[in-house]
C-alpha positions as CSV (number, residue, x, y, z in Angstrom):
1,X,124.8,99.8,115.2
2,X,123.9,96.1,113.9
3,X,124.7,94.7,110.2
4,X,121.6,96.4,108.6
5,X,122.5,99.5,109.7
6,X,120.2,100.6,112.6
7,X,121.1,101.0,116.4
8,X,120.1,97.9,118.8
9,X,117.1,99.5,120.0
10,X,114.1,99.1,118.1
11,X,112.3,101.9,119.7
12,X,115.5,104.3,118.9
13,X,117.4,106.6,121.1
14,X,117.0,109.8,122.7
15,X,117.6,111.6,119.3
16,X,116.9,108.3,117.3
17,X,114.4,107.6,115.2
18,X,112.9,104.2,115.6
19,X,112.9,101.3,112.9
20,X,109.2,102.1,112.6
21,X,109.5,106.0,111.7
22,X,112.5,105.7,108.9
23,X,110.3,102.2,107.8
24,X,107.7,104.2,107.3
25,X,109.6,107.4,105.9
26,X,110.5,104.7,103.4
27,X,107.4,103.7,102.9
28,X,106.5,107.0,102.3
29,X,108.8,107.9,99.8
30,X,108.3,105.0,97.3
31,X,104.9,105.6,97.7
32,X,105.6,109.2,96.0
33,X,107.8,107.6,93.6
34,X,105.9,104.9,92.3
35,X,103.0,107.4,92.1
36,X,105.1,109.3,89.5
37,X,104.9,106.4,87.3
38,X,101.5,106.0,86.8
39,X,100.6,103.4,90.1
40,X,97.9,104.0,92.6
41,X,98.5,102.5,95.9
42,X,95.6,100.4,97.2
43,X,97.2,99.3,100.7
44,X,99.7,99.7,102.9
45,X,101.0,97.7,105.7
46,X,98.4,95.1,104.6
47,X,98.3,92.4,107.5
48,X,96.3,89.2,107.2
49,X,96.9,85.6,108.6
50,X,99.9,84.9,106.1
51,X,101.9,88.1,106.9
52,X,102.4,91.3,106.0
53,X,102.9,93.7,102.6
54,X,104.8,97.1,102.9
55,X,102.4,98.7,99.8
56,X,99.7,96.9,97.2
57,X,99.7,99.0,94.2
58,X,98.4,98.8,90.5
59,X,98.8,100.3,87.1
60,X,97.1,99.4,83.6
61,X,97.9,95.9,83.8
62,X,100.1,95.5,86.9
63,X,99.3,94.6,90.8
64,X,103.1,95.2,92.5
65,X,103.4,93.7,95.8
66,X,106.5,95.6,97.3
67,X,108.8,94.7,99.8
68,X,110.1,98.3,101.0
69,X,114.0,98.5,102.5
70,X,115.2,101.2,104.6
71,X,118.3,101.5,104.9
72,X,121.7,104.2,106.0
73,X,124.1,105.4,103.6
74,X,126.7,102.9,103.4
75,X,125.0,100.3,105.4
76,X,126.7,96.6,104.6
77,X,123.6,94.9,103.3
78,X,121.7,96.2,100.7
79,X,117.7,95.9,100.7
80,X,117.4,93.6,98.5
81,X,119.8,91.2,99.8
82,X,118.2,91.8,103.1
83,X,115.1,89.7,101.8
84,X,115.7,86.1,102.2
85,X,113.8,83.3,101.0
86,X,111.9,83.0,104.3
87,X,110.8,86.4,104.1
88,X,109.7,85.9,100.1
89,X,107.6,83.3,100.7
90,X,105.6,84.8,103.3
91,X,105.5,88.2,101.0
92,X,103.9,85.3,98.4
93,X,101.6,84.0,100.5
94,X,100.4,87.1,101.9
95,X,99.6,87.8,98.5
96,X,97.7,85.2,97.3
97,X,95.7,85.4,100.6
98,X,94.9,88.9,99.5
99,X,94.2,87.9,96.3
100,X,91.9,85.2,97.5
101,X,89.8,88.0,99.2
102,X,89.7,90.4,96.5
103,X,90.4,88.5,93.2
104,X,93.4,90.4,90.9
105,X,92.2,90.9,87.3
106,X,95.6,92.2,86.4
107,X,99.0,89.9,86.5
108,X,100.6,89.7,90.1
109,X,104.5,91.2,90.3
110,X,106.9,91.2,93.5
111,X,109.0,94.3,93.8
112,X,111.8,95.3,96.0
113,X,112.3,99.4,97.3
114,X,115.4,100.0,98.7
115,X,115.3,103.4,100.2
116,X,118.8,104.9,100.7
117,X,118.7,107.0,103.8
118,X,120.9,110.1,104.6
119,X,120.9,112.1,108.1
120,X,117.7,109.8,108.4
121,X,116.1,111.3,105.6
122,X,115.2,109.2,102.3
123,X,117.9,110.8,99.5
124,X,117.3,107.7,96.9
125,X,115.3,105.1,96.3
126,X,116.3,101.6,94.2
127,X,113.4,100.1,92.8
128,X,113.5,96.4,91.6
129,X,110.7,95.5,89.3
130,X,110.1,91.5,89.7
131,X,112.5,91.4,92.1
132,X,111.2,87.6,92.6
133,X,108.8,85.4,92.0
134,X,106.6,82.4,93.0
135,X,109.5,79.8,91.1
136,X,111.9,81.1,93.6
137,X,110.7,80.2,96.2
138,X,109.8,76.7,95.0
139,X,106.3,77.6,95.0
140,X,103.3,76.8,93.0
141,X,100.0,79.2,94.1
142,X,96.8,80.1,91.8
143,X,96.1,83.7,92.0
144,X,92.5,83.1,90.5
């Protein structure tokens, strides 16, 4: 088991899910979650050029970018400390590509979901509104 709390293999063991399946359990769940709170979800696993978004959702006034974490029980890194400033930037610029393409009338956030998984299931989810923004990542994009 590495530092973020998965085995070596990527594609999983015998009787071990892949990255991809709990990812996407994860995914899953804070879809449901955010759901509950008034957000539709407009995209997931959103690729372009720049990179890649986990979900694109909106409310009244909101479009949330979010960064989803999957991660064991007692795993040593948390989710959000698992996203770097290497990974924010391209989680910025991903955006603005996307909102280059399909112009935002509502106010861009970047969120962080940390899904806490137990026996490989998701038993809680930590959801960090604004988790980070363009200024910390030292940079300066127009989203209009």
């Amino acid at each position: 088991m590495n530092k973020y709390g998965y085995g070596t293999s990527s594609s999983g063991g015998i009787n071990e899910p892949s990255r991809r399946d709990l990812g996407g359990k994860g995914e899953d769940a804070v879809c449901s979650y955010i759901e509950k709170y008034g957000y539709r979800v407009i995209a997931r696993n959103f690729i372009c050029p720049r990179g890649e978004i986990d979900i694109i959702a909106e409310n009244d006034d909101t479009v949330a970018f979010i960064e989803v974490k999957s991660r064991k029980e007692n795993c040593v890194v948390s989710g959000i400390d698992s996203v770097g400033s290497t990974k924010k930037k391209r989680i910025i610029r991903t955006a603005a590509w996307y909102s280059y393409r399909y112009p935002l009338e509502k106010q861009p956030r970047f969120d962080i979901a940390e899904v806490i998984l137990k026996n490989d299931i998701p038993a809680a989810i930590r959801y960090y509104k604004g988790a980070f923004d363009m200024t910390d990542c030292g940079i300066m994009l127009s989203f209009r």
